[in-house]
KOLZAVEX-757035 format. One record per atom (N, C-alpha, C): residue in one letter; x, y, z. Coordinates in Angstrom, 2 decimals, always signed. Example, Ala and Ser with C-alpha at 12.3 -4.5 7.8 and 13.67 -1.06 7.14 Angstrom:
+---+---------+---------+---------+
: r :       u :       v :       w :
+---+---------+---------+---------+
: A :  +13.19 :   -5.69 :   +7.80 :
: A :  +12.30 :   -4.50 :   +7.80 :
: A :  +13.20 :   -3.30 :   +7.80 :
: S :  +12.85 :   -2.25 :   +7.08 :
: S :  +13.67 :   -1.06 :   +7.14 :
: S :  +12.90 :   +0.03 :   +7.87 :
+---+---------+---------+---------+
***
This chain:
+---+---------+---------+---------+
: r :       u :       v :       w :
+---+---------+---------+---------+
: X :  -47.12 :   -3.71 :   +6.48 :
: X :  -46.63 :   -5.06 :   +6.29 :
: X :  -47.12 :   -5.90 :   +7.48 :
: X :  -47.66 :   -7.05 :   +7.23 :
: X :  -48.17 :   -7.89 :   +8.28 :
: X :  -47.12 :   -8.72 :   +9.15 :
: X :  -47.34 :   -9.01 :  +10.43 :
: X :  -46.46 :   -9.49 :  +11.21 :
: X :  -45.33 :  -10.61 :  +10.79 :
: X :  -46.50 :  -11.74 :  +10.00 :
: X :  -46.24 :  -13.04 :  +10.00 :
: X :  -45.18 :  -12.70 :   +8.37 :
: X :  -45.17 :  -12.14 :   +7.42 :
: X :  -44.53 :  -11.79 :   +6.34 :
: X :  -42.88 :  -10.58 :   +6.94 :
: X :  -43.49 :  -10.00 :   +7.76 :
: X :  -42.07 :   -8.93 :   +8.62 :
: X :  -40.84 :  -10.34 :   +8.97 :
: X :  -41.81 :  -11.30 :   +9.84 :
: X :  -41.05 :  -12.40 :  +10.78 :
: X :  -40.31 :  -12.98 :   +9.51 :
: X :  -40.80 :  -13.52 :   +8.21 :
: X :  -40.57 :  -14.63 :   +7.42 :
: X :  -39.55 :  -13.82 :   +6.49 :
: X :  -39.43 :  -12.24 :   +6.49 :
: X :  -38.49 :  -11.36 :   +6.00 :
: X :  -37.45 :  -11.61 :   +6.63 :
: X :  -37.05 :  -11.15 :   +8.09 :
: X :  -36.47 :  -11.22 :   +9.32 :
: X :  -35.67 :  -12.03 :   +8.85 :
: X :  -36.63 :  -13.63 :   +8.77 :
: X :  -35.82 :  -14.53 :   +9.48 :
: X :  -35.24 :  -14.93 :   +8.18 :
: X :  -35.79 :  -14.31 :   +6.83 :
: X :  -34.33 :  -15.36 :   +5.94 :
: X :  -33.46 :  -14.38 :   +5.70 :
: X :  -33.92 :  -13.16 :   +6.16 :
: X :  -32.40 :  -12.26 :   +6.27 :
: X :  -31.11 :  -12.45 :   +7.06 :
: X :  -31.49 :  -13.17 :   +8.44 :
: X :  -30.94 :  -13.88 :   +9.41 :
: X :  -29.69 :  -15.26 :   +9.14 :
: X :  -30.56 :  -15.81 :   +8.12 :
: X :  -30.28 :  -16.89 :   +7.40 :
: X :  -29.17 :  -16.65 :   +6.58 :
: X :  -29.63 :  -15.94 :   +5.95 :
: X :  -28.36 :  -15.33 :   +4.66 :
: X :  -27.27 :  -14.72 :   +5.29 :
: X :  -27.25 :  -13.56 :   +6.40 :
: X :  -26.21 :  -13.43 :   +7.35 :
: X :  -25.32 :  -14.66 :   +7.87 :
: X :  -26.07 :  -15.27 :   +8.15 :
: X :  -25.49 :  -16.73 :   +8.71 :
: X :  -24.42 :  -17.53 :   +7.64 :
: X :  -25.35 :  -17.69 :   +6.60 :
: X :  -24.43 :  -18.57 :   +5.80 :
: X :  -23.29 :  -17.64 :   +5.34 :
: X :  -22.75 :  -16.15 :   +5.29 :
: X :  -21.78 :  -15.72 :   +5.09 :
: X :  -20.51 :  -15.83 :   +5.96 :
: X :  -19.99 :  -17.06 :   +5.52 :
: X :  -18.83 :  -17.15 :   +6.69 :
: X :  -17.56 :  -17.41 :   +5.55 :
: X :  -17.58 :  -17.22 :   +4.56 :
: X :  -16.43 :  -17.75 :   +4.15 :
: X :  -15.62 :  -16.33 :   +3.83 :
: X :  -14.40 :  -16.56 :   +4.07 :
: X :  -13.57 :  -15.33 :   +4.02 :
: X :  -11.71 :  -16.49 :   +3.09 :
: X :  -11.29 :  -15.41 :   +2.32 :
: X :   -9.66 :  -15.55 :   +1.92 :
: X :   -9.21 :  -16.94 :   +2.49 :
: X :   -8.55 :  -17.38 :   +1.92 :
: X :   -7.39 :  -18.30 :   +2.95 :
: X :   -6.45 :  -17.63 :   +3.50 :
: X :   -5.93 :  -17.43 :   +4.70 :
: X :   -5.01 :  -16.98 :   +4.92 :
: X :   -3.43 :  -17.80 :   +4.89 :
: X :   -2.71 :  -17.25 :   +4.46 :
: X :   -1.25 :  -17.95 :   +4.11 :
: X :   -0.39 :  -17.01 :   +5.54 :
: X :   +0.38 :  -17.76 :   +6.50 :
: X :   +0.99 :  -16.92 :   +7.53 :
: X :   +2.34 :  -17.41 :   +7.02 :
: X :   +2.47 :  -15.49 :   +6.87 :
: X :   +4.38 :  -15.77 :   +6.49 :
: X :   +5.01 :  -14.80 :   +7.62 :
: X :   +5.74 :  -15.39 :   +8.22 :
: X :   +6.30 :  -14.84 :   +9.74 :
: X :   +7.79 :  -14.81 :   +9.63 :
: X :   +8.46 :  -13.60 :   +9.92 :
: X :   +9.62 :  -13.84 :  +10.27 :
: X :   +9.59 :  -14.32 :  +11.82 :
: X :  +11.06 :  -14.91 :  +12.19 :
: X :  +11.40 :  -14.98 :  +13.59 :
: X :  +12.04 :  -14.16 :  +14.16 :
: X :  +11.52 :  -13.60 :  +15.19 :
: X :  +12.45 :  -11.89 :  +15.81 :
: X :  +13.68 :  -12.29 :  +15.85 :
: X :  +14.82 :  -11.51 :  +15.47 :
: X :  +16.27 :  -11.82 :  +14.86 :
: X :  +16.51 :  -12.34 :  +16.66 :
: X :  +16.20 :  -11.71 :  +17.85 :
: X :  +16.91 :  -12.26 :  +18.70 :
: X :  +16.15 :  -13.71 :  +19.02 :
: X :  +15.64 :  -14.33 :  +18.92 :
: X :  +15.28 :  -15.87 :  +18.77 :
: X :  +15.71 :  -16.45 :  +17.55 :
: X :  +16.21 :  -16.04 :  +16.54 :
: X :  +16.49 :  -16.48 :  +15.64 :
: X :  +17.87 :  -17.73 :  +15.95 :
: X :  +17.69 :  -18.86 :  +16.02 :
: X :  +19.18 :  -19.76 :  +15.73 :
: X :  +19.48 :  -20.84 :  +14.84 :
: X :  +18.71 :  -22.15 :  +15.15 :
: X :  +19.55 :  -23.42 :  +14.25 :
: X :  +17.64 :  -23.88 :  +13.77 :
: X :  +17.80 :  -24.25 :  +12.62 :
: X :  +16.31 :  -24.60 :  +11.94 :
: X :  +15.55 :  -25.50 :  +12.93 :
: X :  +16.28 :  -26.44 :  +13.80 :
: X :  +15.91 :  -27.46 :  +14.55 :
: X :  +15.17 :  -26.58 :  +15.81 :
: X :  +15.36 :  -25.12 :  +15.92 :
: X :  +15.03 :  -24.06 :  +17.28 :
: X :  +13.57 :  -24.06 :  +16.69 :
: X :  +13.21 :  -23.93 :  +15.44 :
: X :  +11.72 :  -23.36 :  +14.46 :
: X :  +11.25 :  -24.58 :  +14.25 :
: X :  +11.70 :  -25.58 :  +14.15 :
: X :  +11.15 :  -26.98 :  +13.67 :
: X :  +10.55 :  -27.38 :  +15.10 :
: X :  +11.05 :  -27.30 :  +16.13 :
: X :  +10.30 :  -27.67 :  +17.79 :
: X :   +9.01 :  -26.82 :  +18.26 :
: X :   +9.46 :  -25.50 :  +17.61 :
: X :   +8.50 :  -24.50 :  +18.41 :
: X :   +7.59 :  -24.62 :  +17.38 :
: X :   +7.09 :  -25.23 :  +16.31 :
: X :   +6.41 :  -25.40 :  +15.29 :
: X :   +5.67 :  -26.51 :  +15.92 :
: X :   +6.29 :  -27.82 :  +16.08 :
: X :   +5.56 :  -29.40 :  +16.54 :
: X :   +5.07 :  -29.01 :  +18.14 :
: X :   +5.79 :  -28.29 :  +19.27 :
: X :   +5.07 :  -28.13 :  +20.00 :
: X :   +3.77 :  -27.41 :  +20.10 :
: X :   +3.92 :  -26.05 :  +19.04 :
: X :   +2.63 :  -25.01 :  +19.56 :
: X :   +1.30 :  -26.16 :  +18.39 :
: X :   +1.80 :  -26.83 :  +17.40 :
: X :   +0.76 :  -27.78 :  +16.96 :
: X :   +0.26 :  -28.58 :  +18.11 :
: X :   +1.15 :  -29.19 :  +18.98 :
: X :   +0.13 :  -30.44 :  +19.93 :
: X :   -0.68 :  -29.25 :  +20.62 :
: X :   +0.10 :  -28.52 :  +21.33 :
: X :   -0.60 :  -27.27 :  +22.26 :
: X :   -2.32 :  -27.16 :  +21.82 :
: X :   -2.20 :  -26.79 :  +20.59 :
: X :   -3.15 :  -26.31 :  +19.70 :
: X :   -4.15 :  -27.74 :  +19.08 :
: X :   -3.73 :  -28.52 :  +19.52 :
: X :   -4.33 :  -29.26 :  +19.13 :
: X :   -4.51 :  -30.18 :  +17.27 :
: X :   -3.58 :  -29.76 :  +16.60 :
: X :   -3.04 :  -30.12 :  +15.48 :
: X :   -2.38 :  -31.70 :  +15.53 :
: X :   -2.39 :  -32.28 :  +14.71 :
: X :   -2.00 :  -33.61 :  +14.75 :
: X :   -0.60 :  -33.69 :  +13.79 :
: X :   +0.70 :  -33.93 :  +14.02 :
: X :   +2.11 :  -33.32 :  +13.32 :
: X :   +1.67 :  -34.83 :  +12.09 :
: X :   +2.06 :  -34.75 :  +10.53 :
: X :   +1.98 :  -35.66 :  +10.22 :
: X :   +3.34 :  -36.45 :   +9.75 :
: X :   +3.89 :  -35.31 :   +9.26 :
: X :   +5.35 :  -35.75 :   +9.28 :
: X :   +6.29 :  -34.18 :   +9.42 :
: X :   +7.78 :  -34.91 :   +9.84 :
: X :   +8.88 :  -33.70 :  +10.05 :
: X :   +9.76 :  -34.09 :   +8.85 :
: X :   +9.78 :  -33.06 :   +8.54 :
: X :  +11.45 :  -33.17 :   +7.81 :
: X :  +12.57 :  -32.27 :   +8.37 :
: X :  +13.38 :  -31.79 :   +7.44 :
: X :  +14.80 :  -31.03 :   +7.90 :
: X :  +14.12 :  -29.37 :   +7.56 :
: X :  +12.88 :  -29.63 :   +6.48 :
: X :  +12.66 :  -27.98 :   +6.35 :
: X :  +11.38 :  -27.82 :   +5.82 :
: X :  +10.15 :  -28.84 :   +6.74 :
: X :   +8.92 :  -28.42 :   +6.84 :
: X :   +8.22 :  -29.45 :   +7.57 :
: X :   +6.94 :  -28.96 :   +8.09 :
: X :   +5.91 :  -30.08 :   +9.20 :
: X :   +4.56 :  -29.94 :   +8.27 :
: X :   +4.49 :  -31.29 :   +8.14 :
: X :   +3.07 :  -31.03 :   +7.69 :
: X :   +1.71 :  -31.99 :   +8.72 :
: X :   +0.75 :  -31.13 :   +8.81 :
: X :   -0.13 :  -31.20 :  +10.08 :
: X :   -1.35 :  -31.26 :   +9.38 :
: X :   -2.38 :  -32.04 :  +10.47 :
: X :   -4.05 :  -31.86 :  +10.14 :
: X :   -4.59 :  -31.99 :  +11.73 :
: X :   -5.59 :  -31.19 :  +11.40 :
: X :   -6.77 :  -30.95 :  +12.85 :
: X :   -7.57 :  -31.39 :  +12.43 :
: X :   -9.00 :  -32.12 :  +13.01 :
: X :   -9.91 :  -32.69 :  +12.61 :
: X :  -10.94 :  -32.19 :  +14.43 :
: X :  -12.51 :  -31.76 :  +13.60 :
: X :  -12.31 :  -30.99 :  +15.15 :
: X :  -14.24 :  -31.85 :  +14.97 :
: X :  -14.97 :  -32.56 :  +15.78 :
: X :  -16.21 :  -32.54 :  +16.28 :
: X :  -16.24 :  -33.54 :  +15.24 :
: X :  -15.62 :  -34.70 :  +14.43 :
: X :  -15.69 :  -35.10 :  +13.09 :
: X :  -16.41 :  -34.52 :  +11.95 :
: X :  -16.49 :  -33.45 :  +11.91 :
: X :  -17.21 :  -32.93 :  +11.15 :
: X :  -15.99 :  -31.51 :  +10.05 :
: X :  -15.11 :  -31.48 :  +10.57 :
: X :  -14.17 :  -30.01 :  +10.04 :
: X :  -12.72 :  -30.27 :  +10.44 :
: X :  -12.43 :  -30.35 :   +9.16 :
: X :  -10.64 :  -31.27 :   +8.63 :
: X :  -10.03 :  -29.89 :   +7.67 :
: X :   -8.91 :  -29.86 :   +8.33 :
: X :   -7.98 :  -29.14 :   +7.66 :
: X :   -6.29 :  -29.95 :   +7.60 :
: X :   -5.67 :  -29.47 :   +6.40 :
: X :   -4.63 :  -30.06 :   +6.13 :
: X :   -3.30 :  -28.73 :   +5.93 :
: X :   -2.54 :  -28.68 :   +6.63 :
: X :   -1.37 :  -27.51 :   +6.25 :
: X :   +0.20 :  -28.09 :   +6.16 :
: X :   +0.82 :  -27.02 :   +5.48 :
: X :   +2.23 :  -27.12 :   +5.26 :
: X :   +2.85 :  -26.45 :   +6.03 :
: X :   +3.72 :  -26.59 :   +6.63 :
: X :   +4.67 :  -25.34 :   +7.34 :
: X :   +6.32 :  -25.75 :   +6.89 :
: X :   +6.77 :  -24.87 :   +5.64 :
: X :   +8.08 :  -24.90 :   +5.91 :
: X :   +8.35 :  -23.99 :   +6.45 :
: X :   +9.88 :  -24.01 :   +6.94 :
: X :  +10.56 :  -22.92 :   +7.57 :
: X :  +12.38 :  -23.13 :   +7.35 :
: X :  +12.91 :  -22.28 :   +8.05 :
: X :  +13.98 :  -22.17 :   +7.83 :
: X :  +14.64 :  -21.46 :   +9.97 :
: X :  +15.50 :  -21.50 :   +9.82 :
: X :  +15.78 :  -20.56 :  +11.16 :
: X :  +15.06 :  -19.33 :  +11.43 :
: X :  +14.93 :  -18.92 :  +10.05 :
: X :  +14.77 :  -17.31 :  +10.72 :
: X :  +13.32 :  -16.86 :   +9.87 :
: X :  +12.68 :  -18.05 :   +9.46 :
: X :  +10.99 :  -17.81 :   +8.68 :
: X :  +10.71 :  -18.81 :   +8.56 :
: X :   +9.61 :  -18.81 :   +9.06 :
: X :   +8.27 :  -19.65 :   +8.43 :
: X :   +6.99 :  -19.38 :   +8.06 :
: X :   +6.06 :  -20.50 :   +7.16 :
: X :   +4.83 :  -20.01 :   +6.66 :
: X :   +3.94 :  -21.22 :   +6.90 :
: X :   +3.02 :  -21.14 :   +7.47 :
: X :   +1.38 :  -21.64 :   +7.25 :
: X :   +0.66 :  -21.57 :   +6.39 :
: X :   +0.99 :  -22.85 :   +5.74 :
: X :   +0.18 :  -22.76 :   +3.97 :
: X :   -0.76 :  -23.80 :   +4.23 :
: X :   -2.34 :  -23.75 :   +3.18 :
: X :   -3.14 :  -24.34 :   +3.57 :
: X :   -2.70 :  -25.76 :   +2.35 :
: X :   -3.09 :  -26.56 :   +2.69 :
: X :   -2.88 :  -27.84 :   +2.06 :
: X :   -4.45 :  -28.56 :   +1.62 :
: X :   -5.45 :  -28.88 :   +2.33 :
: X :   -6.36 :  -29.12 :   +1.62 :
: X :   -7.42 :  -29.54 :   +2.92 :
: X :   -8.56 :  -29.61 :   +2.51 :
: X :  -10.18 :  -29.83 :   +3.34 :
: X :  -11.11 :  -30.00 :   +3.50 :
: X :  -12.09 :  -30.72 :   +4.63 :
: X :  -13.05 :  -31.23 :   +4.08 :
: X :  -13.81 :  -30.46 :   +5.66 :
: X :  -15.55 :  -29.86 :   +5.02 :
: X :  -16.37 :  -29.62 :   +5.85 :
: X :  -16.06 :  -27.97 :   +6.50 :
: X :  -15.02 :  -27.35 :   +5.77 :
: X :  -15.25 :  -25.87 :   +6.20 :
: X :  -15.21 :  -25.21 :   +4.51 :
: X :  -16.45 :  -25.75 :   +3.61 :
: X :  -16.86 :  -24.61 :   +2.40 :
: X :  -15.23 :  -24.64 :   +1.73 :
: X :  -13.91 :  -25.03 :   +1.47 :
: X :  -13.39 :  -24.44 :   +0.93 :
: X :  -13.62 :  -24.85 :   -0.89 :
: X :  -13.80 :  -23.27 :   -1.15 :
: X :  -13.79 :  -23.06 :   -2.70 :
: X :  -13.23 :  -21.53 :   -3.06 :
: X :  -12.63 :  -21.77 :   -4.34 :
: X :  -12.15 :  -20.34 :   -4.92 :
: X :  -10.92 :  -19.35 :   -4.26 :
: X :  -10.53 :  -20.28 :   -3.36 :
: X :   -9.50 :  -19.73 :   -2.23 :
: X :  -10.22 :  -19.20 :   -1.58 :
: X :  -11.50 :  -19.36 :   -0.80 :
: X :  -11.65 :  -18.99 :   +0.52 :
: X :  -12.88 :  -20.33 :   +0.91 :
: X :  -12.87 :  -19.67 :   +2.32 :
: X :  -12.92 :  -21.26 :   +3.12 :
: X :  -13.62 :  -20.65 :   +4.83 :
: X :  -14.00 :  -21.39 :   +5.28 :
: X :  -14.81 :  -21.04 :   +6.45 :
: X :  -13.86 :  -20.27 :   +7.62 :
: X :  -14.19 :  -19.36 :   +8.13 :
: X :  -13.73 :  -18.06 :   +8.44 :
: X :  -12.98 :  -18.43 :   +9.74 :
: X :  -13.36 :  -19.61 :  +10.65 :
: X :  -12.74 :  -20.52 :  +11.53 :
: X :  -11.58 :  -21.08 :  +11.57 :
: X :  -11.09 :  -21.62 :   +9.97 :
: X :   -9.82 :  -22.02 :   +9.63 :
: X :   -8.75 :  -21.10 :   +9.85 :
: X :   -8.86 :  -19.67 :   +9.39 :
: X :   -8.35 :  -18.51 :   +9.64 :
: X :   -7.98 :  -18.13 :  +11.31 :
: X :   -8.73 :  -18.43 :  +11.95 :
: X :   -8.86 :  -18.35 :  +13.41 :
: X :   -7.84 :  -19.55 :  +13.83 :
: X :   -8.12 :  -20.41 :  +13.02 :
: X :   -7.18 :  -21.71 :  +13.98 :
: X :   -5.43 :  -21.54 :  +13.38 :
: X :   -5.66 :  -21.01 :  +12.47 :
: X :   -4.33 :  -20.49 :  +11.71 :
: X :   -3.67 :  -19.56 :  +12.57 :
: X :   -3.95 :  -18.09 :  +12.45 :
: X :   -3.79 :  -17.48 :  +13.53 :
: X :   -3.22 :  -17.81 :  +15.07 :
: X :   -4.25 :  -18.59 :  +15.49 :
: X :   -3.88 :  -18.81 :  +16.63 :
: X :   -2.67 :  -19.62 :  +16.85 :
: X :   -2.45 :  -21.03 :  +15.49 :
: X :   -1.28 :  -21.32 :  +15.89 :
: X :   +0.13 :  -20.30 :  +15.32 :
: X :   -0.37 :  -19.47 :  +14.47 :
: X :   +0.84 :  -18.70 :  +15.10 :
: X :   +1.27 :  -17.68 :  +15.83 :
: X :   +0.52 :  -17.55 :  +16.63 :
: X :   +0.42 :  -16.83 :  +17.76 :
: X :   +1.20 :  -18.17 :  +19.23 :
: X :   +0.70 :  -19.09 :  +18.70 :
: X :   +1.47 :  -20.37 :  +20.07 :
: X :   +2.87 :  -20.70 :  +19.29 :
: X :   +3.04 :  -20.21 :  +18.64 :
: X :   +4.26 :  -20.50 :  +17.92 :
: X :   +5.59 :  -19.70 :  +17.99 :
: X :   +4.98 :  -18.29 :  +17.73 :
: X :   +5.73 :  -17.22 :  +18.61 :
: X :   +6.47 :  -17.34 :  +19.95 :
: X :   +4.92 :  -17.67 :  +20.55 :
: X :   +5.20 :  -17.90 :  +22.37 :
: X :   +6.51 :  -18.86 :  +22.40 :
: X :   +6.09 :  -20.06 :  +21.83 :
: X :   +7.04 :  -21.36 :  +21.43 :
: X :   +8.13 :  -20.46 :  +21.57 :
: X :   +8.92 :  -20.46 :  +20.55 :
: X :   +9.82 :  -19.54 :  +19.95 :
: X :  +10.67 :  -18.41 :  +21.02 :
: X :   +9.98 :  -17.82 :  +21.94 :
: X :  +10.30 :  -16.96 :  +22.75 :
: X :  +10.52 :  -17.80 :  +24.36 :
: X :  +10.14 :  -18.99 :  +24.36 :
: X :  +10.25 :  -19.27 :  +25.71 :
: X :  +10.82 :  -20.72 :  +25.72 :
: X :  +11.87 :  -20.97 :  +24.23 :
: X :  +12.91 :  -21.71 :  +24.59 :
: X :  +14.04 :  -21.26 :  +24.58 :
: X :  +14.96 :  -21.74 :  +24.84 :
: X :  +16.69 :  -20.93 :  +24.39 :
: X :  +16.81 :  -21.48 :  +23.09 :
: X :  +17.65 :  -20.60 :  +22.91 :
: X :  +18.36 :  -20.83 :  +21.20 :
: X :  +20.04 :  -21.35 :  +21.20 :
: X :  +19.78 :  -22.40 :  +20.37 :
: X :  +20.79 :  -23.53 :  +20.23 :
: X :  +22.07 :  -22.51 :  +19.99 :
: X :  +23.20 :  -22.85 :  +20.49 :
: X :  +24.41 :  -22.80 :  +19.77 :
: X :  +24.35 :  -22.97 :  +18.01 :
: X :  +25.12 :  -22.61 :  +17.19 :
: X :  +24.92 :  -22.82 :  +16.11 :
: X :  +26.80 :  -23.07 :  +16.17 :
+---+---------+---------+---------+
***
């Protein structure tokens, strides 16, 4: 096989690797460790804070969900739900523009930023006190 046909193999194999980024949506359903567990208003804070943390924009609060969007390089917009309750919440995807989403899955990044906020959410959660009820 000649060099210049090996390279032009190579490189749209490269290519095709590349464009495989789309993976599942992920939906995060979390309990809250029973000893942080207290008043919905304890999950509703540690929710709006680990969003600014994270860089999420809160769009509105209610009594028993936040709904949020990130918008990152203008180019990659995501939209989510988070209800919760005292003692659970979930990260549901709501809708997007510029990360591939089709068929329920969606650019493999969204997943990552998901994740991570609930991973700052946890933290949240663990490093305030819990209300009197």
């Amino acid at each position: 096989m000649s060099l210049p046909l090996r390279t032009l193999l190579l490189t749209a194999g490269l290519t095709i690797l590349a464009g495989c980024t789309s993976k599942p949506v992920v939906t995060v359903e979390q309990n809250v460790p029973a000893i942080h567990t207290g008043a919905a208003i304890d999950t509703q804070r540690a929710i709006v804070s680990a969003l600014g943390k994270r860089g999420w924009q809160v769009q509105q609060v209610s009594s028993n969900q936040v709904l949020a969007e990130i918008t990152l390089r203008g180019r990659h917009h995501a939209e989510i739900t988070i209800p919760y309750r005292p003692d659970h919440y979930t990260i549901q995807y709501r809708s997007s523009w510029g990360l591939d989403y089709k068929n329920g899955k969606i650019h493999r990044n969204y997943n990552r930023w998901v994740n991570n906020l609930n991973s700052s959410i946890l933290r949240e959660l663990q490093s305030q006190p819990v209300s009197k009820l």
